[in-house]
FIKOLZA-1660 file (N, C-alpha, C; in steps of 0.1 Angstrom, whole numbers, plus 5000, padded with zeros to 4 digits):
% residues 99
   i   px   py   pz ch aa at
   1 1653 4810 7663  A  X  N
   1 1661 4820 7668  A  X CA
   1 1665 4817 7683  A  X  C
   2 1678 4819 7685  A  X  N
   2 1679 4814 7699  A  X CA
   2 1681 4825 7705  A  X  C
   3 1678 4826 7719  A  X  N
   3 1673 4834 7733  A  X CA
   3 1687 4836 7732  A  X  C
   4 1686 4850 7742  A  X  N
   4 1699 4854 7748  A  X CA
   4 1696 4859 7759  A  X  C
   5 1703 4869 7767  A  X  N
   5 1705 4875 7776  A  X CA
   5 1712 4885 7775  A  X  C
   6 1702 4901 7781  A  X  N
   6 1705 4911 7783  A  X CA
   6 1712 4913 7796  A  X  C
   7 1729 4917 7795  A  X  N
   7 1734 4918 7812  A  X CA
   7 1732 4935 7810  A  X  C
   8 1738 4932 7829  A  X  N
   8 1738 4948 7831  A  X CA
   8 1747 4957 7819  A  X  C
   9 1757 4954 7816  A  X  N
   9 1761 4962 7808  A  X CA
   9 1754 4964 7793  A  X  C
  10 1748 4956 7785  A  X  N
  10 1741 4956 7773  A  X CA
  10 1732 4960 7778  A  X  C
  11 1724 4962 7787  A  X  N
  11 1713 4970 7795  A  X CA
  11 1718 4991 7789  A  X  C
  12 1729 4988 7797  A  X  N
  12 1735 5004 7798  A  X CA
  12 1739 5008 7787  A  X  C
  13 1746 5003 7774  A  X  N
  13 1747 5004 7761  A  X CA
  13 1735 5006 7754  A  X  C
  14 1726 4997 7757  A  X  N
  14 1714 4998 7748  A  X CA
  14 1710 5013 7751  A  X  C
  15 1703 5015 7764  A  X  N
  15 1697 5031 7770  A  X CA
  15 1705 5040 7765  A  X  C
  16 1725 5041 7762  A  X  N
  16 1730 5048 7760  A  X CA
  16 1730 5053 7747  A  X  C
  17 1726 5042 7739  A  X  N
  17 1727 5043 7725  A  X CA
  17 1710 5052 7720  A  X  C
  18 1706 5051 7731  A  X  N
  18 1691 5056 7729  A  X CA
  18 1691 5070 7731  A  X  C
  19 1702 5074 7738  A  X  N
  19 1704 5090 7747  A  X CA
  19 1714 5097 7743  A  X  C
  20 1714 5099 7731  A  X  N
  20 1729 5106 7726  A  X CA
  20 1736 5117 7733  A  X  C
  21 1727 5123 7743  A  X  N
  21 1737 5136 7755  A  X CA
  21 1737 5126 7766  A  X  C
  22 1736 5114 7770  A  X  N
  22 1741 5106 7783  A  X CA
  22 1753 5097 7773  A  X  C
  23 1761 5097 7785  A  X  N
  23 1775 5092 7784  A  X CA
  23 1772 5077 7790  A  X  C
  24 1779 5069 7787  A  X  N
  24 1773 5055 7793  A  X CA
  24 1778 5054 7808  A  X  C
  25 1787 5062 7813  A  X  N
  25 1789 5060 7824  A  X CA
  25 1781 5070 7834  A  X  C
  26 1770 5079 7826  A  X  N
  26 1761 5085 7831  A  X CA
  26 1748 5073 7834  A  X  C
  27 1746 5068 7824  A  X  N
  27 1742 5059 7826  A  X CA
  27 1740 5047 7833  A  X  C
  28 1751 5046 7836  A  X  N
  28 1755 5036 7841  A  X CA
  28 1754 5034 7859  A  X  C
  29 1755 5053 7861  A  X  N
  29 1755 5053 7872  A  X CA
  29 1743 5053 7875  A  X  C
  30 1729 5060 7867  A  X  N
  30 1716 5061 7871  A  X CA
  30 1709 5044 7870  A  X  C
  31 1714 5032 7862  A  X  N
  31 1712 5021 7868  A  X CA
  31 1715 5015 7876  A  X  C
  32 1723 5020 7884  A  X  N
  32 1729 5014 7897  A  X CA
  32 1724 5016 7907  A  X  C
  33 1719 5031 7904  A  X  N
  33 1707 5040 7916  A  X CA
  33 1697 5038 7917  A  X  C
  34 1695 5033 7904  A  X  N
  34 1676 5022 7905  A  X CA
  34 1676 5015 7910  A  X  C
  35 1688 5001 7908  A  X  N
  35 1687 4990 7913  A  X CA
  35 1689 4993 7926  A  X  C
  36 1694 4999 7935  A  X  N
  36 1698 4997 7945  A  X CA
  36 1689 5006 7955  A  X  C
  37 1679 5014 7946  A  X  N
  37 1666 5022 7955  A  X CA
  37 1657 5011 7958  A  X  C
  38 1652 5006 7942  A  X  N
  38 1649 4995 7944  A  X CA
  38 1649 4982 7953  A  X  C
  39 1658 4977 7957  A  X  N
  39 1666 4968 7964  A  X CA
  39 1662 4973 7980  A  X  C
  40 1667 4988 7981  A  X  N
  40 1666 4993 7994  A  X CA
  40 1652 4995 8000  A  X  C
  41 1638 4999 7990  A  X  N
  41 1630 4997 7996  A  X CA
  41 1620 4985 7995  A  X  C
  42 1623 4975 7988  A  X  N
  42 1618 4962 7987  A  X CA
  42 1621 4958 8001  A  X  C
  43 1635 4958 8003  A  X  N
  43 1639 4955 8016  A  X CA
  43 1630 4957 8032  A  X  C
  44 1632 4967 8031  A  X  N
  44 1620 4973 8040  A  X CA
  44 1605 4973 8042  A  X  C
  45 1600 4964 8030  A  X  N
  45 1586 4962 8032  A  X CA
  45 1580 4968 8023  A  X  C
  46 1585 4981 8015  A  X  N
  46 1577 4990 8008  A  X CA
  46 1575 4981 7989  A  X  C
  47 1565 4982 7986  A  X  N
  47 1564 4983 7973  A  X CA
  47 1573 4993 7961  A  X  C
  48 1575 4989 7950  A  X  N
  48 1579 4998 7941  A  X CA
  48 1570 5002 7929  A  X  C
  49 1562 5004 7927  A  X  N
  49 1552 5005 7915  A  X CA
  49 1554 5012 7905  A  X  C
  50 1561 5009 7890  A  X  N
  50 1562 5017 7877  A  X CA
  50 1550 5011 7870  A  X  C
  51 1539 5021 7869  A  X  N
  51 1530 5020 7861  A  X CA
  51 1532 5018 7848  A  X  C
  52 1525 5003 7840  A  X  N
  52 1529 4999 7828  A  X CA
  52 1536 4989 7828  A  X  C
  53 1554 4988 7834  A  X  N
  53 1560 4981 7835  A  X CA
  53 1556 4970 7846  A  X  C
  54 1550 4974 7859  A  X  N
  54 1554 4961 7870  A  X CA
  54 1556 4968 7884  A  X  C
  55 1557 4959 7898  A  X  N
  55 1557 4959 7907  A  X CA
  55 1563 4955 7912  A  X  C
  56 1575 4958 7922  A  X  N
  56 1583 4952 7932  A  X CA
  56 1579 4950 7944  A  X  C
  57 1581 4940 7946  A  X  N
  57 1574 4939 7965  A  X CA
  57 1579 4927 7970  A  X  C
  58 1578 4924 7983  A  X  N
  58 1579 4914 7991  A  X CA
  58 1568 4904 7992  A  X  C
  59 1576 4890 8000  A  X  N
  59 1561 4878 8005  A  X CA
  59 1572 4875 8017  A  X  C
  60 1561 4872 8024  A  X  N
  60 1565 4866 8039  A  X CA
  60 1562 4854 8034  A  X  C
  61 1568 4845 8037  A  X  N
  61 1563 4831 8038  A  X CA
  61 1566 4826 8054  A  X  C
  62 1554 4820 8057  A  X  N
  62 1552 4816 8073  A  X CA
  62 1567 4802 8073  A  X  C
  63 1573 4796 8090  A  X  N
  63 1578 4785 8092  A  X CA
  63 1565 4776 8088  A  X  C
  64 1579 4765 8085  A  X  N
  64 1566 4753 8078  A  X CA
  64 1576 4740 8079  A  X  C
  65 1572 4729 8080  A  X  N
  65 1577 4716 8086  A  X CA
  65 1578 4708 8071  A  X  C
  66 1593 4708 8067  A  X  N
  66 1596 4699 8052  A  X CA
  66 1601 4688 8054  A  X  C
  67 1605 4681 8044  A  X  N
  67 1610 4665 8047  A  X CA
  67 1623 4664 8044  A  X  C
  68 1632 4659 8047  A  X  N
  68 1649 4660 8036  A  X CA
  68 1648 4645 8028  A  X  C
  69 1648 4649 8016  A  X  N
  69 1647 4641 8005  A  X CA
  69 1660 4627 8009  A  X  C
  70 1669 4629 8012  A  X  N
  70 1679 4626 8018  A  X CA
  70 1678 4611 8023  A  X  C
  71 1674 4618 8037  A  X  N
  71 1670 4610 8047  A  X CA
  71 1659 4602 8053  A  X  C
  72 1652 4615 8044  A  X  N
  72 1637 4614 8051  A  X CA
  72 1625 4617 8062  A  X  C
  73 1640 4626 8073  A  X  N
  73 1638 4629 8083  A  X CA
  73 1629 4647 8083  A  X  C
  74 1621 4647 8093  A  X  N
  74 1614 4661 8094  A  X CA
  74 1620 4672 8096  A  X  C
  75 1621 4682 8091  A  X  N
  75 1629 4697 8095  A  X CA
  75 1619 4709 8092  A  X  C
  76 1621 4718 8103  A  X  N
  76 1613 4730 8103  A  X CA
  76 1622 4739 8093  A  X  C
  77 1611 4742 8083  A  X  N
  77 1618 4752 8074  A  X CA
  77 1617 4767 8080  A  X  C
  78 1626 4774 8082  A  X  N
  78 1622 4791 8091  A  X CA
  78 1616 4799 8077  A  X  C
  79 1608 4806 8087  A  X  N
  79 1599 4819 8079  A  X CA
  79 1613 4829 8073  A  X  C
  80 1608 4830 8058  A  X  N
  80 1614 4840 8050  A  X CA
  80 1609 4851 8040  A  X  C
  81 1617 4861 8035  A  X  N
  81 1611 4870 8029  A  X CA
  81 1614 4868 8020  A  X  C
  82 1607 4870 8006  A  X  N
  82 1614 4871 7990  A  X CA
  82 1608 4876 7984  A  X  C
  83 1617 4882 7976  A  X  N
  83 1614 4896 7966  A  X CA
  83 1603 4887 7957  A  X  C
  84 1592 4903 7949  A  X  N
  84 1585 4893 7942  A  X CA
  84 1587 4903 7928  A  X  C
  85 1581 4897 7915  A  X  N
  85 1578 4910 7907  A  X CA
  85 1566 4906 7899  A  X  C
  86 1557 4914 7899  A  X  N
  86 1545 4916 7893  A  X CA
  86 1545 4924 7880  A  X  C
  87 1545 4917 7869  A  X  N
  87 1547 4923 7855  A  X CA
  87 1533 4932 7852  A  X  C
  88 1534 4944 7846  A  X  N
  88 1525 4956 7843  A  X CA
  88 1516 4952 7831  A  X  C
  89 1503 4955 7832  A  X  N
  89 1500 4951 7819  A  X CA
  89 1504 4958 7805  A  X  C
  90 1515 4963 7806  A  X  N
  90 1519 4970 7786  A  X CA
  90 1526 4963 7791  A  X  C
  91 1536 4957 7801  A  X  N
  91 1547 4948 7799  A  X CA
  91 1543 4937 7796  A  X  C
  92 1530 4928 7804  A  X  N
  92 1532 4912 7794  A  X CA
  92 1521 4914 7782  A  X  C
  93 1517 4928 7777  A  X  N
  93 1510 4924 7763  A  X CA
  93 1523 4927 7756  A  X  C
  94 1532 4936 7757  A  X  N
  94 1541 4937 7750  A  X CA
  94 1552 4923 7745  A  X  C
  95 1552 4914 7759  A  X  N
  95 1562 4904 7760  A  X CA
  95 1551 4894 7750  A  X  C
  96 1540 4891 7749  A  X  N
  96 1528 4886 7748  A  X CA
  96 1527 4888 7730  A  X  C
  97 1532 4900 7723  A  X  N
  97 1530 4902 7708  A  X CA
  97 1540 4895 7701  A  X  C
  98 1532 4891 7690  A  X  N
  98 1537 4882 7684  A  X CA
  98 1545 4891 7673  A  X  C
  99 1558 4883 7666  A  X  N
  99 1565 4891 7655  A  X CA
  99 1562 4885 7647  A  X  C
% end
C-alpha cells in the first residue's frame, strides 16, 4: 500500500465530513486558529499539551563550533530555537497498531 499525505485541506474535509452541522469553511477557520495558537505560544516558550495526542514545545540549542564540509574550515554555528513535538501515548499505540 503506498503512503500518502494528509494536506491542510484533506485535514478540513475529513473533520468536515465527520461534523455534519460544521460547514468546511467553519472548519476551516477553527484549523487555522489551532495552528496559529499553537504556533503563537510555542513561540514564546510556552508548552502546548493535548492529553493523549502529544506535546508542543521548544529546545534551545546552545552556539557550537561546526566544520564546512566544503572547505573544511571552522564556523561557529549560533544558538537556536526549534519547535519540538512529543507524540502522546494513545497517539503512538494508536500509530503503533497493526491492521
Amino acid at each position: 500500500m503506498a503512503k500518502s499525505t494528509m494536506t491542510k485541506s484533506d485535514l478540513i474535509d475529513a473533520i468536515a465530513a465527520k461534523s455534519p452541522t460544521l460547514t468546511k469553511k467553519a472548519v476551516g477557520e477553527v484549523v487555522d486558529h489551532l495552528f496559529k495558537t499553537v504556533t503563537e505560544s510555542v513561540a514564546k516558550g510556552n508548552e502546548v499539551s493535548v492529553v493523549g495526542f502529544g506535546k508542543f514545545h521548544s529546545v534551545k540549542r546552545k552556539a557550537r563550533m561546526g566544520r564546512n564540509p566544503a572547505t573544511g574550515a571552522a564556523i561557529k554555528i549560533a544558538a537556536t530555537t526549534s519547535p519540538r513535538f512529543s507524540a502522546g501515548k494513545a497517539f503512538k499505540d494508536a500509530v503503533a497498531k497493526k491492521k
